[in-house]
Every structure is written in structure tokens, then in C-alpha cells.
N, C-alpha and C positions, 0 to 999 in steps of 0.2 A: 815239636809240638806247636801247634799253630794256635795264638792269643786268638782266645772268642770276638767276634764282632759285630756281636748282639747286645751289647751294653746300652745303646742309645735304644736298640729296639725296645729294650722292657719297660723304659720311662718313655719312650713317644706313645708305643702301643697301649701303654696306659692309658696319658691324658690325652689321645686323638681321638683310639677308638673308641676309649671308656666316657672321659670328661667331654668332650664336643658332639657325642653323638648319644650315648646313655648315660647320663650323670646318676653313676651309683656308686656306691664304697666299694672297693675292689673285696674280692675273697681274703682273707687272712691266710699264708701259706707256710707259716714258720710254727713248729708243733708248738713251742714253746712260747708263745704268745694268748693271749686269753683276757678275761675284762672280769671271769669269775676265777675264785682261785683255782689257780693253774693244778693242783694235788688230785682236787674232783675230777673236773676236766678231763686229765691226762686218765683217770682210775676211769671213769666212762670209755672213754674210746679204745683205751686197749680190753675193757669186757666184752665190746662191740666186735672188734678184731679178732680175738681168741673164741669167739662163742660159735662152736665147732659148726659147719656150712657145706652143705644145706641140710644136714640132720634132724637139727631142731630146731625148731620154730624160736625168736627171737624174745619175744612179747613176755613172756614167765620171766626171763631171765631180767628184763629189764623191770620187770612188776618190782622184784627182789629186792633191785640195787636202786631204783632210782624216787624218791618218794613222792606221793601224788598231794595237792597238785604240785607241779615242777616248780620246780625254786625260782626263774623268772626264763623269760623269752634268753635273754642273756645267755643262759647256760643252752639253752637250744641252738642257738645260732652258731656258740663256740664249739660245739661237739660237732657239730656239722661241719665246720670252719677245720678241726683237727680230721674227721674222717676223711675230709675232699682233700688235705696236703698226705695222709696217710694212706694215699688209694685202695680207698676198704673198697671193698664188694660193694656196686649198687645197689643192691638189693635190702643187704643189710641196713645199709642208708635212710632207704625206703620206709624199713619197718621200722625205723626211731623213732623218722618225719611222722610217721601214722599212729604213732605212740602216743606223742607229744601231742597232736590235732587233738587228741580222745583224752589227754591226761592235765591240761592246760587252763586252768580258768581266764588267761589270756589268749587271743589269736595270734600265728606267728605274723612274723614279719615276713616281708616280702624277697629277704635275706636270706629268710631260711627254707625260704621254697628254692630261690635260685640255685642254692646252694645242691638242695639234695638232687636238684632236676638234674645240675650239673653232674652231679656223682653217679646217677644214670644215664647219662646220654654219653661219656665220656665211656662208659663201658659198654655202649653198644645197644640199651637195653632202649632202644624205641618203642615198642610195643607199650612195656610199663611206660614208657616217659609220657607218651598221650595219652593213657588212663587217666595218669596222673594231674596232666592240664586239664582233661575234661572234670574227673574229681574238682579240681579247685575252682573250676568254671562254674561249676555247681553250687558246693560251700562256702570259697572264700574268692571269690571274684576279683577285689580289692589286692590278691596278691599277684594277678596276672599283670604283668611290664614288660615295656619295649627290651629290657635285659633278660627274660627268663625267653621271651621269643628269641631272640636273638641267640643265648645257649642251644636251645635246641635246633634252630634253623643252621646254625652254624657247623654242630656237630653233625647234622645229616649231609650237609654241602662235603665236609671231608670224609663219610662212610659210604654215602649213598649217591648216586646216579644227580646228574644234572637236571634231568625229570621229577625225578621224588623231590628234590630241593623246590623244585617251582611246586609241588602237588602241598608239599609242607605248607608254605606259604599262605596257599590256595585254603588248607584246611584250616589254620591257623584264622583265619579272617572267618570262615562259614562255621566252625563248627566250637573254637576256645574264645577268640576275643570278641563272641555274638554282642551285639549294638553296637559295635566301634565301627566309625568310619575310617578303613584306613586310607592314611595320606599317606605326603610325604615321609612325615617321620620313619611309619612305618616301612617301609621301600626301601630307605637307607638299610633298614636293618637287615632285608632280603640282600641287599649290596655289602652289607659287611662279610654277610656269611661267606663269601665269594672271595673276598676282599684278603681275609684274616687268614683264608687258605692261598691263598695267592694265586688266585684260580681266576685270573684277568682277562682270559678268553670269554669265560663266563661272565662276568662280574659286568663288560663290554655287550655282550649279547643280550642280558637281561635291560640294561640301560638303555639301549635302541630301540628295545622292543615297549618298551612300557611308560619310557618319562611321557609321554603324550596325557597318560592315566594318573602319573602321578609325578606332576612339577617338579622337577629338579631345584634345589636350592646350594648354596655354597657350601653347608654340610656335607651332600651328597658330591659335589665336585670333587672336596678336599676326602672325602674320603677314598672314591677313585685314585685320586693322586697319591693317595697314602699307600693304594693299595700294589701299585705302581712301583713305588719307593720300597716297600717291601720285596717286588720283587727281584730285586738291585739291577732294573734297566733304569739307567737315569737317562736317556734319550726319549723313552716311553715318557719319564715323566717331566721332560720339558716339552713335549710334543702335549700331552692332555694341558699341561697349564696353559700354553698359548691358545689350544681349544677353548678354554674356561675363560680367557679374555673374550676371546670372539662372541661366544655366547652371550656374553655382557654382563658374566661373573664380576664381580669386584674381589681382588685376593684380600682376605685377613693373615691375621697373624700367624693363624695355621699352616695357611698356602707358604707361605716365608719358612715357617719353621720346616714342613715338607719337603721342602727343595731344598732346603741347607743340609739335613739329614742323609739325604740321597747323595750329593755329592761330599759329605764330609766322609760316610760308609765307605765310599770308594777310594777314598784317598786324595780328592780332589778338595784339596783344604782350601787353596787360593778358590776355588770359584764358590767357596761357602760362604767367606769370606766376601765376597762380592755381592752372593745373595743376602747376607745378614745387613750389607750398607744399603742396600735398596729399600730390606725392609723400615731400617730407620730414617731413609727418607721417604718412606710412607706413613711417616708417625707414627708409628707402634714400636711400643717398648720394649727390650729384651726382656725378657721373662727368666725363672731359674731354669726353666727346658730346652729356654734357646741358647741361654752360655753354655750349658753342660754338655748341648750339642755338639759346641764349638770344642770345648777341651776335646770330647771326644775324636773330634776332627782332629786337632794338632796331634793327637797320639800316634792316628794312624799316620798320619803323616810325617811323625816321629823329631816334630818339632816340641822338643820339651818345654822348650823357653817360653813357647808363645802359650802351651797350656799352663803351665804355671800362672804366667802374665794373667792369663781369664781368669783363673780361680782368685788369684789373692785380687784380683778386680770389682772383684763381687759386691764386697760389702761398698763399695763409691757408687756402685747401683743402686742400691740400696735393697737388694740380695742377698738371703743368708744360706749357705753351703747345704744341701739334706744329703742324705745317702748315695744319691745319684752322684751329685754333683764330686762328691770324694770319691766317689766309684769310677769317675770318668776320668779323674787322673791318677788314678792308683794302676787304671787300664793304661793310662802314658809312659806310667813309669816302666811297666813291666814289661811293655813293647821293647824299653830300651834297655832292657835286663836291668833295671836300678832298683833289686826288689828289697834293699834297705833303706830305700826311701816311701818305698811304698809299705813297707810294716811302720814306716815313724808314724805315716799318715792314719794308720788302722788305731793307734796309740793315740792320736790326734782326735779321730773320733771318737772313742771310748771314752778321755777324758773329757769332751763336752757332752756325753753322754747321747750321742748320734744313734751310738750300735751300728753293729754291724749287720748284714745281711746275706744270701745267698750268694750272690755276685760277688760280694766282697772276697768271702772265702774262695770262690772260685779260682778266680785271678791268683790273687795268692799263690795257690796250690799249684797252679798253671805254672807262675810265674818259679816254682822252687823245682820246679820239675825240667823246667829250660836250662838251670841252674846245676842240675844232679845234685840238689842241697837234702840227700832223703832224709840226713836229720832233723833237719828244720822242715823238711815235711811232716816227718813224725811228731816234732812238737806243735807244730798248728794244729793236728789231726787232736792231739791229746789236749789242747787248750779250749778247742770247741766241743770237746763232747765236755768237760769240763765246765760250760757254758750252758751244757744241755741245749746246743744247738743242731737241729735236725733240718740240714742243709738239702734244697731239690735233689731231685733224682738224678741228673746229669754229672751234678759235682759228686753226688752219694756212688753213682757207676765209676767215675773218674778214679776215686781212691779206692773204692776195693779192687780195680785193675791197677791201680798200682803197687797194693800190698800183695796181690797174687806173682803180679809178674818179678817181683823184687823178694819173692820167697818170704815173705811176711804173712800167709794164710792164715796166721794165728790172728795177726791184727785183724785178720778181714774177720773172722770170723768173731772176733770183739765189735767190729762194726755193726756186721751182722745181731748179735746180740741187744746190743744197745737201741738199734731200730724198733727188735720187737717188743722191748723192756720200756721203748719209749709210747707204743700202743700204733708203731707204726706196721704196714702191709707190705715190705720192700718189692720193688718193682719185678718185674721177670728178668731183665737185663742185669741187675745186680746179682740176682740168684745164677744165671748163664756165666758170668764171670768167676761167682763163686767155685759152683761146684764143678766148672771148668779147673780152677786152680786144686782145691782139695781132692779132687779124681785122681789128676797128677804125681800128687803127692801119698798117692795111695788113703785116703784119709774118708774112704765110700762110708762109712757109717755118718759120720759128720755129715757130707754131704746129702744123704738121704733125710739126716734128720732136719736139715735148713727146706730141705726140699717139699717134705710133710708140713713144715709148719704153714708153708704159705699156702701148700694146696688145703688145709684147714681153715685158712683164714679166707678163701673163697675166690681166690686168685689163681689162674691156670700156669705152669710154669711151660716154656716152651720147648716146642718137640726135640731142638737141638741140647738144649737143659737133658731131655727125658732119651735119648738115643747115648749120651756120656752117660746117662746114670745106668743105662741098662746095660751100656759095654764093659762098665767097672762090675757092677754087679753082680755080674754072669760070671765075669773072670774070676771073681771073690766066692764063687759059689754058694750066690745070697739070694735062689732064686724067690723065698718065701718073700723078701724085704721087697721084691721087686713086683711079686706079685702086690702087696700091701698097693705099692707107688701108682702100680695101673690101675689097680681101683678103686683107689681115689679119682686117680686122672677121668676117670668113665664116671665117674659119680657126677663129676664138675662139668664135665661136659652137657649134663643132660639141661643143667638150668644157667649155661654159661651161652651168649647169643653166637652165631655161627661166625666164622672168619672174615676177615673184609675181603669186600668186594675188587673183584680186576678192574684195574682201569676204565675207561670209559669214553667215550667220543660224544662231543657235545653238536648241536647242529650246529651251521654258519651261521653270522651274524647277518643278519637281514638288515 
């Protein structure tokens, strides 16, 4: 099992892409999080999730349960906030968002438009997504931001053609954000979308062709160079920085933090190392992004002393530890198989009341599994739902393949359980793993009924999912159940948007 080495990405991609180029409050992606009580909350989204799709129409059911006008924007924002980590149907999203516009005697926030736009364009659902802007272009104008462009131009850059991303743009400026002149800010955002897919051929092509139109700033540099550093050439991305001199760029503290990333990722500690004294003789401070960088450097580098040395250095900074930064040596320790020091640290955080996070559990789970420690797997698994915590979908795939392949389909199917009790949509990968293991096990009814749930909840399960279920089935001579399953599958299809797109060949750069 190979330790993840995306830990820096999720706090740089944060504060580069989010805080120096869009300054907005990130989505909330943890179910159990919330600012109105969590009881409501959770009792919304899972009515939203189970309200059988595309049958009935959404709108009565919510008349029902939800009482007018809405209890405040708060409760709007966090149902949106649990659908978009719950990956409901777009659509259903939609019809909340249009609920809410019509049931509100306040206007939403520009949070809860991002939100639902995100929940549509994430599922493919373009068509609506531009209605949708044009609707608020109309209505609520005041909600349209360099973030909700940016959502959508983004998601088309990784569905759609390198064409439609510039035609996006192009619409984007003529037909949703009508009176704005765009600038620079704007362009960056065109460059993130590129950027965040690591789609650097393009990202290079659009910049040659356009900075003339719209002035390059060190925003747009560092963002380039970010976009670089994600795509772990670090030659690339000493090669663009020495550019960004020439041009008569001055680096800030981003460009520093940049390059220290890129090569701490690769395991080039010593030259992080190198870049982090430069940037302090460029007088700029270590910040809490650029030490956690660094720990994260020593882990990979599997220097423990020296991440230790950064962490307990902090507070002489006058730096206080967030989730990141114990994340980044929790990721040290388990490099080096030392995953009892890495639970003291998880003990560490709870008791100054840190909390833990996605990442956190990950690692973890990683780290017990390098270990063959299944029962100390199974008590972390049983500590966090205990916690009611509804970890992403990578770590949520991770342990139901681990309970399938270790003959625990019982546990999976407790996980299973627990997702949809929690009002969440489990991904199709989770469901693939599942009724991969219960098939095996002879266990076709189970399987079938995991299988309906999610295709009720407006989710497509995939064809490798639906080819196991149909070769159990048959065998089980269940052909009515199997009939059930296809039509469903055909029901979902008809308001489910068509497959992605084949690759694609971009022109040369001019």
C-alpha cells in the first residue's frame, strides 16, 4: 500500500487556488458539520436523497417537511453544504435551490448558489447549469462571482473539449456576467480551469494567446506555477519561475511556497529546504502552509527528526498547529510505520479539541493496513462512525474494499447502511466494490437491494456494478429482480446527461 501524497495538495490547493485567486469560504465536506442543528439538517438531506428520482416531482414533498418562510439562509446553505459531500443528484439540488429562491423572505447567499451550481456541473448537467446562471443573471445578479464562474468553467475544461472551455468563457462574459468588464481577474479564472485539471498544454496555449488582452499579474504567474507543481514536473516548474523573473515578475510568498511544494512532493527535501532560506532572505515570513509544507517534506523524505524539529518549532514562530499541520506529521510517522505515535498525535488533537478530519482518518487506516493491524482497523472504523463521521469517498472506497476483501461484507454492508441512515448517496465505486464482494459470497439479494437504493436516489450504478449483478442473478434464477434493476437503470438514463467525452487534441501553441 502506497502512503497518499496529496496531503500538501489539499491545504496548498486550498489557500493558492482558493485564498490568492478567489477569496471565498471553502464548501463544508464533512456530513456532520453544520451551524443550524445538525438533527434538521441531517433529517433534510436524507428526505432529499430518498425522495424516490425521477418519479416525483420534488417540490410537495418539501412543501410538507420544510416550513415557509425558511428558518434562515443558514439552514439553506448547510443542506446544500450536506447534499454536495452526499453526491445527491443535481437535479434534486436544483429543485431545493428553486424552493428556497420562491420560499425565503431573505435572498441567498452567493454560497448557496456556488454550492448547487457545483452539484450540477459536477454531474455533468450543463445544459441546466447555464439556465441556471442565466436565471440568476436575471434575478439575483449580486450572486454571480469570480467562484461560481470558475465552478463551472472548471468542470467543463475537465468534460468538455478545449473549444467549449474557450466558447464557456466567451459566453460567460457576453451572455451571464453582462456589464462587467473582464480583466485580468477574470483570465486567471479561464487559467485555473486548466490549471486545477492539470491540463498545462492548454493552460500554456490560452496564456500566449490572450495575455496581450488581458495583462498578466503575479496572481496569474503563481498560478501557472501552481499549476506546474501539480503536475509533478518540477523542471517545468523551475523553468516557468525563471520565466516569471524575466518578465519582471517579483516572486511573493506564494511563488516560494510553490517551489518548496514541488520539490518537497518529490522528495527533494534538501532543495525545499534551500527554497524556504531564500524565501526568508527575501523577507517573508513562514506562514502555517509553508512549515506544514516542510514537515510534509521530511516525511517523504522519511527524515522524522527534522519533521518533528518543524512541528514542535511552531509555536517560536509564533504558529499554532491546525489540522494540516498534525496531518502533515501523522503522514511522517506512518511513512515510517510508527502508527503508535501517530494515534498519540490523533489523541493529541482531540484533546485540544483540533478534531479530526478526512485526511486524518485516511492515513490512519492506510497506515494499519501496512501494518496487517485488522483489528485496530476495525476499532478506528468503529470509533468514527461512533463520531458520526462521514469520511470522503476515497477513504469511504478504501474500507469497504477492505472489509470485502478480508471477508467482513457484513461490516461493509454496516457501512453501507450507515451512509444512507446518514442521508448520504454512496458513490458508484463504493457500490462496484460492494456488490463485487456480496455477488461472491452468494449474498444477490443484498446486493440488489444496495443496488436499488442508490439507483432511487438518482445515482447511475455502473455497467461493471450491473453485468455482476446480472450474472448472479440469472444464475440465482431471479430474472423478475433483474428485470426490476434494468428498469430502473433505463428510467435513469433518460434524465441522467450522456457519458464523458474521448479525449481530445488541443491546437499548438502559437
Amino acid at each position: 500500500m502506497v502512503i497518499p501524497t496529496r496531503l500538501t495538495q489539499i491545504s496548498q490547493i486550498r489557500i493558492f487556488f482558493h485564498s490568492f485567486l478567489i477569496p471565498a469560504a471553502p464548501f463544508s465536506t464533512h456530513l456532520h458539520q453544520s451551524s443550524e442543528p445538525g438533527g434538521e439538517i441531517e433529517r433534510i438531506t436524507k428526505i432529499i436523497n430518498d425522495h424516490p428520482f425521477p418519479d416525483q416531482p420534488l417540490r410537495p414533498t418539501l412543501l410538507h417537511h420544510i416550513p415557509s418562510p425558511l428558518p434562515s439562509n443558514t439552514f439553506l446553505n448547510d443542506v446544500l453544504g450536506r447534499l454536495f459531500a452526499a453526491h445527491s443528484n443535481g437535479l434534486k439540488a436544483l429543485e431545493f435551490f428553486k424552493f428556497c429562491l420562491h420560499h425565503s423572505q431573505a435572498s441567498p447567499t452567493p454560497d448557496a448558489f456556488e454550492k448547487t451550481l457545483h452539484i450540477l456541473a459536477r454531474m455533468r448537467y450543463f445544459d441546466q447549469s447555464w439556465e441556471l446562471m442565466r436565471e440568476i443573471q436575471r434575478t439575483h445578479p449580486f450572486l454571480l462571482t469570480l467562484k461560481s464562474m470558475s465552478i463551472l468553467l472548471t468542470k467543463i475544461a475537465k468534460f468538455q473539449s478545449f473549444e467549449e472551455t474557450i466558447e464557456a468563457f466567451r459566453r460567460m462574459e457576453n451572455e451571464v456576467f453582462v456589464g462587467r468588464k473582464f480583466g485580468t481577474e477574470e483570465f486567471n479564472v479561464l487559467l485555473r480551469a486548466f490549471c486545477t485539471q492539470r491540463q498545462m498544454k492548454e493552460a500554456r496555449s490560452v496564456f500566449l494567446k490572450m495575455y496581450s488582452r488581458f495583462p498578466p499579474n503575479t496572481k496569474t504567474m503563481n498560478l501557472l506555477l501552481l499549476g506546474f507543481k501539480e503536475s509533478s514536473n518540477v523542471t517545468a516548474v523551475e523553468l516557468f519561475y525563471h520565466e516569471m523573473i524575466r518578465r519582471g515578475f517579483k516572486p511573493d510568498a506564494v511563488t516560494y511556497s510553490i517551489r518548496m511544494d514541488a520539490y518537497c512532493k518529490r522528495g527533494c527535501f534538501v532543495d525545499g529546504l534551500r527554497v524556504f532560506e531564500e524565501m526568508k532572505r527575501a523577507k517573508f515570513e513562514p506562514t502555517l502552509e509553508t512549515i506544514t509544507t516542510l514537515i510534509h517534506g521530511a516525511g517523504v523524505a522519511k527524515d522524522i527528526a527534522k519533521a518533528r524539529q518543524l512541528f514542535d518549532e511552531m509555536p517560536l514562530r509564533n504558529l499554532c498547529p491546525d489540522i494540516g499541520a498534525y496531518n502533515a506529521l501523522i503522514s511522517s510517522l506512518i511513512r515510517s510505520d510508527d502508527v503508535n505515535s501517530a494515534a498519540a498525535l490523533m489523541e493529541d488533537m482531540e484533546a485540544k479539541h483540533i478534531g479530526h478530519d478526512s485526511m486524518t482518518y485516511h492515513m490512519m487506516f492506510v497506515g494499519l493496513m501496512k501494518l496487517e493491524d485488522v483489528h485496530g482497523f476495525y476499532e478506528l472504523y468503529r470509533k468514527m462512525i461512533r463520531r458520526n463521521f462521514v469520511p470522503k469517498t476515497r477513504t469511504v472506497v478504501m474500507i469497504m474494499k477492505f472489509f470485502c476483501e478480508n471477508r467482513r461484507v457484513d461490516l461493509g454492508l454496516d457501512l453501507w447502511g450507515y451512509l444512507v441512515e446518514k442521508g448520504y448517496c454512496p458513490h458508484s465505486h463504493v457500490l462496484d466494490v460492494l456488490v463485487t464482494g456480496l455477488c461472491a459470497r452468494g449474498m444477490v439479494h443484498e446486493a440488489f437491494e444496495c443496488s436499488k437504493q442508490m439507483l432511487e436516489r438518482g445515482r447511475q450504478m455502473s455497467d461493471a456494478a450491473f453485468l455482476i449483478m446480472e450474472r448472479s442473478l440469472l444464475q440465482a434464477d431471479a430474472k423478475d429482480i433483474l428485470g426490476e434493476l434494468e428498469q430502473l437503470r433505463k428510467k435513469l438514463k433518460t434524465v441522467l446527461p450522456p457519458p464523458k467525452q474521448l479525449p481530445y487534441e488541443i491546437p499548438a501553441s502559437s
